[in-house]
C-alpha positions in Angstrom: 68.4 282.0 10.1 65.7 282.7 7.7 62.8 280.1 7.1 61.7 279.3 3.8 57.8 278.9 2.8 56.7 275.8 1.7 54.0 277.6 0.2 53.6 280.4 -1.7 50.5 282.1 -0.2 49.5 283.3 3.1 53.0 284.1 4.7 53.8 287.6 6.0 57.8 288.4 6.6 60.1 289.3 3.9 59.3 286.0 2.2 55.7 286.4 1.8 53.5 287.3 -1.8 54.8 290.0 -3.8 58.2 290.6 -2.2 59.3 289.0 -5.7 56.8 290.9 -7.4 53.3 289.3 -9.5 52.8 286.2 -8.1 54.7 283.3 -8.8 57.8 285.1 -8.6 59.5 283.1 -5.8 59.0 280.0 -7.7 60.3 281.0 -10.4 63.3 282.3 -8.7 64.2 278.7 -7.1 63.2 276.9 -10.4 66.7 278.7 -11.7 68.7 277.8 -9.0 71.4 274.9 -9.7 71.8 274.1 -5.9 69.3 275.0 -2.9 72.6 275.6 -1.4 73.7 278.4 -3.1 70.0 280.2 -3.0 70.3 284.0 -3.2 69.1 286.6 -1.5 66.2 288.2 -2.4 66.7 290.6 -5.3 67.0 289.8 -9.4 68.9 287.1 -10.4 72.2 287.0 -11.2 74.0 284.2 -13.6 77.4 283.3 -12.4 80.3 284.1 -15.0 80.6 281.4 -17.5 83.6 278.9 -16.2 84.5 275.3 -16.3 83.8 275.2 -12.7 80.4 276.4 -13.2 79.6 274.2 -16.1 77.6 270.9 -15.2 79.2 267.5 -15.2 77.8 265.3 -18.5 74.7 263.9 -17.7 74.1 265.8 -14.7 71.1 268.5 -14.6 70.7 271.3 -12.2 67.6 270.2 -10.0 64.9 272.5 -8.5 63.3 272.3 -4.9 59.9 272.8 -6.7 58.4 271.0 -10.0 56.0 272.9 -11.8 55.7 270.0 -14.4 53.3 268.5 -12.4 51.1 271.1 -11.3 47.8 270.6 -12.9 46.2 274.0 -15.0 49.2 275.7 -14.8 48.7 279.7 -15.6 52.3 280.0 -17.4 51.7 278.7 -20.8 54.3 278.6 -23.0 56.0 275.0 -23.1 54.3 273.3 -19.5 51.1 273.9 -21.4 52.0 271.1 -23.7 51.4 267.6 -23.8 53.6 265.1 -21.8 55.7 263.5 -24.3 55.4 259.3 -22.7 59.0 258.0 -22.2 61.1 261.7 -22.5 62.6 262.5 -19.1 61.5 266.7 -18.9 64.5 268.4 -19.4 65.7 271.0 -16.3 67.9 273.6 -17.7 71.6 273.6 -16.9 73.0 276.3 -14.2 73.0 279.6 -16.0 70.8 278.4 -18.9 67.7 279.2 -20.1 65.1 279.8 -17.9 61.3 277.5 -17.9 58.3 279.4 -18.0 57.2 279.5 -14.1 53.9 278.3 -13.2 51.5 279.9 -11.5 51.5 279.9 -7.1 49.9 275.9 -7.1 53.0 274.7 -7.8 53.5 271.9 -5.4 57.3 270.4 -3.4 57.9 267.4 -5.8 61.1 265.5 -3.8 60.8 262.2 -6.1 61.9 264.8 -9.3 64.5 266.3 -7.1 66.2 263.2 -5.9 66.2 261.8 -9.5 67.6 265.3 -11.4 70.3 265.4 -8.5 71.3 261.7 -8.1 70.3 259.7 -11.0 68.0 257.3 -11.6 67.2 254.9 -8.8 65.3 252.2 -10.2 67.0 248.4 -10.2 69.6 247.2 -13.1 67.8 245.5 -16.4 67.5 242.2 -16.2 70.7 239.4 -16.6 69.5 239.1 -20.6 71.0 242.0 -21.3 74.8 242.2 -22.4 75.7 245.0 -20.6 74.1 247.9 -18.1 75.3 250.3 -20.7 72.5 249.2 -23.4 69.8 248.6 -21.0 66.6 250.9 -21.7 66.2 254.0 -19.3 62.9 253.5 -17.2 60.1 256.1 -18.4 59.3 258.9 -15.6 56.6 259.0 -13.8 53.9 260.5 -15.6 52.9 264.1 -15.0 49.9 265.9 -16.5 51.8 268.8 -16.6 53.2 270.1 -19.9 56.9 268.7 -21.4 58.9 270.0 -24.2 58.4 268.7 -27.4 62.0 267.5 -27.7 64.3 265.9 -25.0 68.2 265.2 -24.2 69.0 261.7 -24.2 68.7 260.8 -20.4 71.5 259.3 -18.4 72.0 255.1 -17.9 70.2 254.0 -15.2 73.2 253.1 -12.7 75.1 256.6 -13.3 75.3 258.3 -9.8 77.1 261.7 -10.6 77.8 261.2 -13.6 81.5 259.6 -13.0 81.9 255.7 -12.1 84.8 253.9 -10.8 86.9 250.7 -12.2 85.1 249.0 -9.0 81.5 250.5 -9.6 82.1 249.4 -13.3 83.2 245.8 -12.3 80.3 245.5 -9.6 77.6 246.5 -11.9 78.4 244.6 -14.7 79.6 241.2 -13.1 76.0 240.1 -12.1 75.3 240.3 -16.4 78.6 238.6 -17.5 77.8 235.7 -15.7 76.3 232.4 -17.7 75.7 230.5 -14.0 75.8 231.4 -10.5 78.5 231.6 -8.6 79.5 228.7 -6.2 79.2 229.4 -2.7 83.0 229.9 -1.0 83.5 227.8 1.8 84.6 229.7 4.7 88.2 230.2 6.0 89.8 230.8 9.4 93.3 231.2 9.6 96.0 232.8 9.1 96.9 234.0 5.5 98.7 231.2 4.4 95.6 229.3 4.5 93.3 231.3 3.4 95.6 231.6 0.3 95.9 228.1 0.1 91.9 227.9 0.2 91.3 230.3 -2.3 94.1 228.5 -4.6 91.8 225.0 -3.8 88.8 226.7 -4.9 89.9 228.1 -7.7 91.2 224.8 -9.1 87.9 222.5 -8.0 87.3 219.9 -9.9 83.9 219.1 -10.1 82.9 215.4 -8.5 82.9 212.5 -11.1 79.3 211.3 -12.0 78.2 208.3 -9.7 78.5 205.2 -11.0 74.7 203.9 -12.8 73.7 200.7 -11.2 74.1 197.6 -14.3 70.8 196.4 -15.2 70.2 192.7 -14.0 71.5 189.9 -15.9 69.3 186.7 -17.4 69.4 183.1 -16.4 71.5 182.8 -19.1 74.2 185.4 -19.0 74.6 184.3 -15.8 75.5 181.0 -16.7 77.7 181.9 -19.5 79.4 184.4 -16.9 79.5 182.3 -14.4 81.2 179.3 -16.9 83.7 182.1 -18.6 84.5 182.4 -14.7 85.9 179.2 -14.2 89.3 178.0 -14.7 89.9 175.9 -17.8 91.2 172.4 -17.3 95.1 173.4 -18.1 95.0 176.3 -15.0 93.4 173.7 -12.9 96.1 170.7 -13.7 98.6 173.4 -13.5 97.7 174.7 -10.1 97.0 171.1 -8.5 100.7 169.7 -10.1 102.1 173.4 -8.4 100.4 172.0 -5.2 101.8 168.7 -5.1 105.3 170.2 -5.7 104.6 172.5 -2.7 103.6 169.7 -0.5 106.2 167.4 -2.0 108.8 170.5 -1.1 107.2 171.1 2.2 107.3 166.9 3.4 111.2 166.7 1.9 112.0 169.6 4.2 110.8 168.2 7.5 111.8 164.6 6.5 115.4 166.6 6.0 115.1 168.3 9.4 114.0 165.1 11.1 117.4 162.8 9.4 119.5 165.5 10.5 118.4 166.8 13.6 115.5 164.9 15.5 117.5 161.6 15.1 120.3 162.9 16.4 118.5 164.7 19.2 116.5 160.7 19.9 119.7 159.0 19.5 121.8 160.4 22.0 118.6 160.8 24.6 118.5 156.4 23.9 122.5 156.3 24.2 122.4 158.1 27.4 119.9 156.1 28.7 122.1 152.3 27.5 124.8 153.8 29.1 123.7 154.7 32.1 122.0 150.9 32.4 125.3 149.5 31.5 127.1 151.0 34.3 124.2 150.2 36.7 124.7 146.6 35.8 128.0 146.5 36.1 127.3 148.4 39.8 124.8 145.5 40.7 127.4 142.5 39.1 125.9 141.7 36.1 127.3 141.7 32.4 129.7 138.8 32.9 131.8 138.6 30.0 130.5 135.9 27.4 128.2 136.1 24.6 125.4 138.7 24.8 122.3 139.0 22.9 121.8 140.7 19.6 120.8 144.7 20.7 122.5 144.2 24.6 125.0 146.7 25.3 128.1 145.4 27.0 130.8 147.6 26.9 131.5 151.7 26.6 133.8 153.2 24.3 136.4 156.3 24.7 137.8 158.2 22.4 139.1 161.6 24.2 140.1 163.4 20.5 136.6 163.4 19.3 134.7 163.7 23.0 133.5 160.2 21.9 131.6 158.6 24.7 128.8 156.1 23.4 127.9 152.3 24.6 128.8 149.0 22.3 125.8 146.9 21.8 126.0 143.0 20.1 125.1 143.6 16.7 125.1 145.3 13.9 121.6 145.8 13.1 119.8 149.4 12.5 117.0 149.4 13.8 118.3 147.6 16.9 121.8 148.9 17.4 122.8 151.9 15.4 119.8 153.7 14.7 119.5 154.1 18.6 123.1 156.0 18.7 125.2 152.8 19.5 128.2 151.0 18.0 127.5 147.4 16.9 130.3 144.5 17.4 130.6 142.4 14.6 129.4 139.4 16.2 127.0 137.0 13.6 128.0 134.9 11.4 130.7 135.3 9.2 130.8 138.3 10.1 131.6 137.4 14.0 135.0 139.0 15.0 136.8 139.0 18.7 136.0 140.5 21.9 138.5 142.7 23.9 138.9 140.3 26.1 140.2 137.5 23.9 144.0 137.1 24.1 143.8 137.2 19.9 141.8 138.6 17.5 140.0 141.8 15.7 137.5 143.9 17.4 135.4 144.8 14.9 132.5 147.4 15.5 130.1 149.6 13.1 128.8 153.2 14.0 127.0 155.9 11.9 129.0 159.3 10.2 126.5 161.4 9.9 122.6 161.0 11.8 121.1 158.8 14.3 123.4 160.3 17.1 126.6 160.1 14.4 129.6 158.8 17.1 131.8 158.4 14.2 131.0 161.7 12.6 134.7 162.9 12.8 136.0 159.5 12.4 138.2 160.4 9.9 140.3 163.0 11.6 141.9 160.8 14.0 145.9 160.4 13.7 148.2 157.2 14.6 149.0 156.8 18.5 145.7 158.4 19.4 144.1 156.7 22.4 140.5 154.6 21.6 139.7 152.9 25.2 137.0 150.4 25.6 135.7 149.8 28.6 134.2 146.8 30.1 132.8 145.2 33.4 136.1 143.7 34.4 138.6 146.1 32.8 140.3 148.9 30.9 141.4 148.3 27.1 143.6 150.9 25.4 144.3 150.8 21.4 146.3 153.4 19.5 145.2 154.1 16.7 147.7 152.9 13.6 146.0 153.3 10.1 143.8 154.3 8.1 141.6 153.2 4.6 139.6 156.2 3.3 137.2 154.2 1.0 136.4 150.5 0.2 133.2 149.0 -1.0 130.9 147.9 1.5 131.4 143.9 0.5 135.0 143.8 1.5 134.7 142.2 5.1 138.7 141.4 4.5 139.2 144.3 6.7 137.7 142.4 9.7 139.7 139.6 9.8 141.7 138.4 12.7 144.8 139.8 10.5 143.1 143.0 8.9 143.7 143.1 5.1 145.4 146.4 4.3 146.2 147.3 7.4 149.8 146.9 7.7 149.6 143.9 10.5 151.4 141.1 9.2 150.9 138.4 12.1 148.2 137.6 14.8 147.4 140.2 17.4 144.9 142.1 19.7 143.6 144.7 16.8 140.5 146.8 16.3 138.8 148.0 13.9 136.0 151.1 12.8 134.0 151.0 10.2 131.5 154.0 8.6 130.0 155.3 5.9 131.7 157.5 3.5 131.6 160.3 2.3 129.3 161.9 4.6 125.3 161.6 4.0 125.6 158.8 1.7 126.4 155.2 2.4 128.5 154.3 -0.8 131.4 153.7 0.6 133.1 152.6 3.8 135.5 154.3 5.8 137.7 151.8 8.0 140.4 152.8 11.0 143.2 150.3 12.7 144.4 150.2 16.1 146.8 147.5 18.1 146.1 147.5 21.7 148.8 148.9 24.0 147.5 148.2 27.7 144.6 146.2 29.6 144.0 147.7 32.9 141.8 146.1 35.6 138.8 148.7 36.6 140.6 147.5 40.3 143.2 149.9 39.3 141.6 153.0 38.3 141.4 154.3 34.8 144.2 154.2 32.5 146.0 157.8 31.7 144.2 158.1 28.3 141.0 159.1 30.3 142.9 160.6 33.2 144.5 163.1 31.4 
């Protein structure tokens, strides 16, 4: 492989002064090549045939290894002795054109013109005012004292390469001048490519953040007082939401004053007619509770009746508070209203006992039939009624049902009878429900209970 001089004096070989003939020769010889590559061999030059192949792309000049343009006193004449034209690029003849007048053997290695013939300018984009790359000014050359022609081809844009651009190259150089504002920084993405699908759909429909709210300035003493007053509720919101209250309490006390009538006095009753009963019998164990007259509220006597699973204790009396409010049955046995006792060979036994409430023993009063067993027990003995007739509703004056020959209830001469009395209908106290029953057998406690309780 041949070496090339970088000069063109002082070399010996087949490269050296005046194997090209008069000096400056050599120079001349590259100065006309298109492509270092394709240098020929030493002889005359030849042009290559015209062709499309050999033609130059647009824009693109066929660049020398040397520049005489900026060689200083240049012997050549012709056009490098003229004047530098300021802002005309000097034109370099295409491959197979015209040939420049050659300078003289001072011509220097210029790489900055070679690099710029063969690769296009290589100075930065115009700045964002502009529209487009396209109408941006082309950069003057760097000056050269050496001559220029007097006229010059319009150079190439500043971002051409070879002369041919891509729809990428295109899109790249012109997006940093189409833009009004700079681009928002993406947020990174891992993941798969779902997500990062889904991330670049988010950004891409960003909203931007709603302005933060500006603190109000400070009211006065007096807007705050006429706020403070349009704050308040007027008198009709205030009556309305105290009458509202009193209803609600109103409802609330009516609903425990229901739940205690109909549940916690039955729950006290029976709990104080357990505890009667059971201090009956434990008299009656110890010999007390002769038969006789008993004070008003003592209980004496225990009465049966196996239909209902009636088992409650028979107190003198027929006062609430004392008797039937404690879950008892009061004996008629004041006044004019005083009726007989079991025991008596004649008579009505008359007692009183609450439907509904208060331990309610005759809660189911009504559902008794004739011949069912009612069996009162006492100290000495067992009584046994059957049960004969029945008055659905009377008024509560009508104490003709009490007498020694009930009124209405189909007895017609003296006898042992008994009757039960209640309120009616249930809940209220209008009305008085009364049952009749004849006793049917006496039975000393000697002997053991009668069948009614057995069975």
């Amino acid at each position: 492989m041949t070496t090339r001089p970088e000069d063109g004096t002082g070399l010996q070989g087949p490269y050296a002064q005046g194997t090209y003939g008069a000096d400056g020769a050599f120079v001349a010889a590259v100065d006309g090549l298109a492509d270092p590559l394709n240098d020929p061999l030493p002889g005359p030059r030849q042009d290559p045939p015209p062709g499309p192949l050999n033609d130059p792309l647009p824009g693109q000049h066929a660049s020398p290894w040397f520049r005489s343009e900026t060689v200083q006193g240049n012997s050549g004449g012709g056009a490098r002795d003229a004047a530098p034209v300021e802002g005309a690029v000097p034109p370099t003849p295409a491959y197979g054109g015209p040939q420049q007048p050659q300078g003289g053997p001072s011509e220097w290695y210029d790489p900055e013109g070679y690099r710029r013939d063969w690769y296009g300018s290589q100075q930065a984009p115009a700045p964002p005012a502009a529209p487009s790359p396209a109408s941006s000014p082309v950069p003057s050359p760097v000056s050269s004292p050496g001559p220029s022609p007097a006229a010059a081809p319009a150079p190439a844009p500043a971002d051409e390469t070879l002369g041919l651009r891509t729809a990428d190259t295109r899109r790249i150089v012109a997006e940093p001048y189409e833009r009004s504002e700079p681009a928002e920084e993406a947020e990174p993405v891992t993941g798969g490519r779902a997500e990062r699908r889904r991330a670049a759909k988010g950004r891409g429909g960003r909203r931007p953040a709603p302005a933060a709210a500006t603190p109000s300035a400070p009211m006065s003493r007096m807007e705050a007082r006429r706020a403070a007053k349009a704050a308040r509720d007027s008198p009709a919101v205030v009556a309305s939401r105290a009458v509202g209250e009193i209803f609600i309490s109103l409802g609330v006390l009516m609903l425990l004053f229901v739940t205690y009538q109909l549940w916690w006095t039955n729950v006290r009753a029976e709990q104080i007619a357990g505890q009667e009963k059971s201090k009956i019998q434990e008299e009656w164990a110890k010999g007390a509770g002769k038969p006789g007259v008993f004070a008003p509220g003592q209980g004496f006597a225990i009465m049966h009746i196996p239909k209902l699973d009636v088992v409650v204790p028979i107190a003198e009396g027929i006062s609430n508070e004392k008797v039937l409010d404690r879950g008892m049955l009061g004996h008629y046995g004041e006044g004019k209203l005083k009726t007989a006792m079991p025991e008596d060979k004649q008579g009505n036994f008359a007692v009183a006992g609450h439907r509904n409430t208060h331990g309610e023993p005759f809660r189911y009063v009504n559902k008794l039939s004739p011949g069912d067993p009612i069996v009162v027990e006492t100290r000495d003995a067992y009584y046994t009624y059957e049960m004969t007739s029945v008055l659905p509703s009377t008024v509560p004056s009508n104490i003709s049902v009490i007498e020694p020959i009930p009124v209405g209830s189909g007895f017609t001469k003296p006898g042992r009878y008994i009757t039960l009395t209640t309120c009616t209908p249930e809940f209220t106290s209008t009305y008085r429900l009364i049952v009749w029953g004849k006793m049917v057998d006496e039975r000393p406690r000697s002997e053991g209970k009668p069948k009614a309780l057995v069975g």
